[in-house]
C-alpha positions in Angstrom: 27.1 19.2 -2.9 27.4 19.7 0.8 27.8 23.7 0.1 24.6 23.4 -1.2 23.2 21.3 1.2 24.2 24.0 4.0 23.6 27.1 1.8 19.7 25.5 1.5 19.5 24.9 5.0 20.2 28.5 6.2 18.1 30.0 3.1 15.8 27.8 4.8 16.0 28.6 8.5 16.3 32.2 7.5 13.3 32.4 6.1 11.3 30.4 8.4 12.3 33.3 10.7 11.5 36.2 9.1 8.1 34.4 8.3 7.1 34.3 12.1 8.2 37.6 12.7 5.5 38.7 10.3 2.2 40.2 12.1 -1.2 38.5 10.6 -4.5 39.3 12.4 -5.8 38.0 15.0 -9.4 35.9 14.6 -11.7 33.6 17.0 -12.2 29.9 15.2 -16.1 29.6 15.6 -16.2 26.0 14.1 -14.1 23.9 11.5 -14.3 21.1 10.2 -12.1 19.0 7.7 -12.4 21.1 4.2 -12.7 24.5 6.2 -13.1 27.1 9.0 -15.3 29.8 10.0 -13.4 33.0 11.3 -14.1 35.8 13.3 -11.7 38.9 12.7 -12.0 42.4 14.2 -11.8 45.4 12.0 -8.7 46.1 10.6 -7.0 49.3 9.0 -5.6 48.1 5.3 -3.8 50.2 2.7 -5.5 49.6 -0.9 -4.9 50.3 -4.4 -7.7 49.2 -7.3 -7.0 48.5 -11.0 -8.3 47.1 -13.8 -5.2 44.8 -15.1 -2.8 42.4 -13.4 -1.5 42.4 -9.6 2.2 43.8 -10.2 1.3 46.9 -10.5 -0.9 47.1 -7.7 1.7 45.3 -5.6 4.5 47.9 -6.3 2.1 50.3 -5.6 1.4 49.1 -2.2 5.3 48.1 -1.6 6.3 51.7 -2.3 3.8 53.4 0.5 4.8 50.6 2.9 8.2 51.9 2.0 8.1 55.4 2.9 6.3 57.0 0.1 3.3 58.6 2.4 2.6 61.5 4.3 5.3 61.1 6.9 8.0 59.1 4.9 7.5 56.4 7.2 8.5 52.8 7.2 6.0 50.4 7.6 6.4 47.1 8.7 4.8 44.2 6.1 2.2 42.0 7.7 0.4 39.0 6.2 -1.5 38.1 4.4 -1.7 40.2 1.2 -5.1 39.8 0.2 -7.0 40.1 -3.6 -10.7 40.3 -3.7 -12.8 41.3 -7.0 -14.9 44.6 -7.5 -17.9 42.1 -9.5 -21.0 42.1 -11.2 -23.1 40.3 -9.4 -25.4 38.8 -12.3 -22.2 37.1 -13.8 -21.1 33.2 -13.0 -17.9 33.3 -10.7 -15.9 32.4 -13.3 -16.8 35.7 -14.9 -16.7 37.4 -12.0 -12.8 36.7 -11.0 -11.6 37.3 -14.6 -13.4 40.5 -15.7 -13.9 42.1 -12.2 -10.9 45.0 -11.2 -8.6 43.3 -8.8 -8.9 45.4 -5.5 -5.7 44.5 -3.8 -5.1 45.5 0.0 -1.6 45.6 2.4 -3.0 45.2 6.2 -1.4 47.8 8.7 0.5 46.5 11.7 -2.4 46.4 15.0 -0.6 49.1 16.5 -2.4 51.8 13.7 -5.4 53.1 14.1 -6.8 54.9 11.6 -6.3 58.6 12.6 -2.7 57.5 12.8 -2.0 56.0 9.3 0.2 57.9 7.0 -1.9 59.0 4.3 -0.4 57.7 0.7 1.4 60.1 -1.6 -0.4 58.1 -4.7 -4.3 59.0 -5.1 -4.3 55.7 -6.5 -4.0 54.6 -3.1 -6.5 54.7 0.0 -6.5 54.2 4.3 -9.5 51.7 4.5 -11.3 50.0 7.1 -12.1 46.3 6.2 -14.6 45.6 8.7 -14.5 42.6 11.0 -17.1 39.7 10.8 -17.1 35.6 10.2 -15.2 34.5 7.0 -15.5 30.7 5.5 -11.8 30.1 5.0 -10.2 27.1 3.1 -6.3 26.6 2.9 -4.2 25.4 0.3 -0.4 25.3 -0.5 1.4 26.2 -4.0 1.9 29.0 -6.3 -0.5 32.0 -6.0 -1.9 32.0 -9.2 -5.4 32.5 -10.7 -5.8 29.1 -11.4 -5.2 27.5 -7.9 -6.8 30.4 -6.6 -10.0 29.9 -8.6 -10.0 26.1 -8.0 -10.1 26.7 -4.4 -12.7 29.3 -4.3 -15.0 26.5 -6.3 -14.1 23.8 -3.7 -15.0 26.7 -0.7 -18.1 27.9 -2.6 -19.2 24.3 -3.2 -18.8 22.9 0.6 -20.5 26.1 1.9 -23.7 25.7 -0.3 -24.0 22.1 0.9 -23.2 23.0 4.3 -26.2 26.2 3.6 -24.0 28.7 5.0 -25.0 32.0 3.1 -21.9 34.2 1.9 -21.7 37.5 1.4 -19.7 39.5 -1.6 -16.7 37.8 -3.5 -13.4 35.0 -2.3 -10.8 36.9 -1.6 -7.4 35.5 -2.3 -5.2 35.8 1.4 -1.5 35.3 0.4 1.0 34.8 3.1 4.2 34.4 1.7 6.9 35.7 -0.7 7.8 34.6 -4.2 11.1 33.4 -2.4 9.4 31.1 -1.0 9.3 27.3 -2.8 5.5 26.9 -4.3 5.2 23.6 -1.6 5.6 25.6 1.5 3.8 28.6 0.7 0.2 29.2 2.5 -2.4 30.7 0.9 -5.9 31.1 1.7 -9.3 31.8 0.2 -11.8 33.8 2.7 -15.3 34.0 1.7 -17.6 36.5 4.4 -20.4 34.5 5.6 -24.0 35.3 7.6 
């Protein structure tokens, strides 16, 4: 029992460390209040892939470039969050929207890329994007990163936005921060929503 007890405790402390050492982006908090904030992020440089079933595959995709396999076989460090938005058609009800749309899934670059400086991906599946800066509605939540919990979220963000008249702009996107190693209770995720 106490093996375990210590052996938890490192796994632990371990990965609380190589959390922090994670790069996310930087962002100005214009206002908040208890259910979520408003967000102002610069433009950032993001690796993406799009496809039309599941996140695997899009994830492996993205690991792999991240791991060497671009232009100039170079490592690139992983920053957070990994984000999921939906290519949509805008006439459907959201619930439509997150199950039918393809699953455009992106890898931010580490600030110190600009985008004449990315490696350029080996895979044409893949692309060197800008996602422009702007204000995002953001709402928090803890637990698994799954469709469900993801889609129960956006509802609660979607809802206090309309109430609060703040107009959005274009689909949530899921923002996942941490690893499958990580237990469901402490993992942070986030849904953003670009707002006016």
């Amino acid at each position: 029992m106490r093996i375990s007890l210590v052996f938890l405790s490192f796994l632990f402390y371990f990965w609380a460390n190589i959390s922090a050492a994670i790069e996310e982006p930087s962002y100005r908090v214009i206002s908040a209040n208890g259910m979520y904030e408003v967000r102002e992020y610069e433009d950032r440089i993001a690796v993406q892939t799009i496809q039309n079933n599941g996140q695997n595959g899009a994830f492996r995709k993205l690991f792999k470039y991240i791991s060497g396999s671009n232009t100039s076989s170079r490592k690139i460090d992983m920053t957070a969050p990994v984000t999921q938005s939906v290519e949509i058609d805008k006439t459907l009800p959201i619930t439509q929207k997150l199950q039918d749309g393809k699953t455009v899934m992106q890898f931010f670059l580490p600030s110190k890329f600009k985008l004449e400086q990315a490696p350029q991906p080996l895979s044409e599946d893949l692309s060197i994007v800008v996602v422009k800066g702007g204000k995002y509605a953001v709402i928090k939540y803890t637990g698994r990163s799954t469709f469900r919990n993801f889609e129960k979220h956006s509802k609660i963000l979607i809802e206090a936005l309309s109430l609060d008249k703040v107009k959005t702009v274009g689909p949530p996107i899921k923002a996942t921060f941490d690893g499958p190693l990580t237990p469901f209770f402490l993992r942070r995720n986030e849904v953003m929503i670009r707002v006016k």
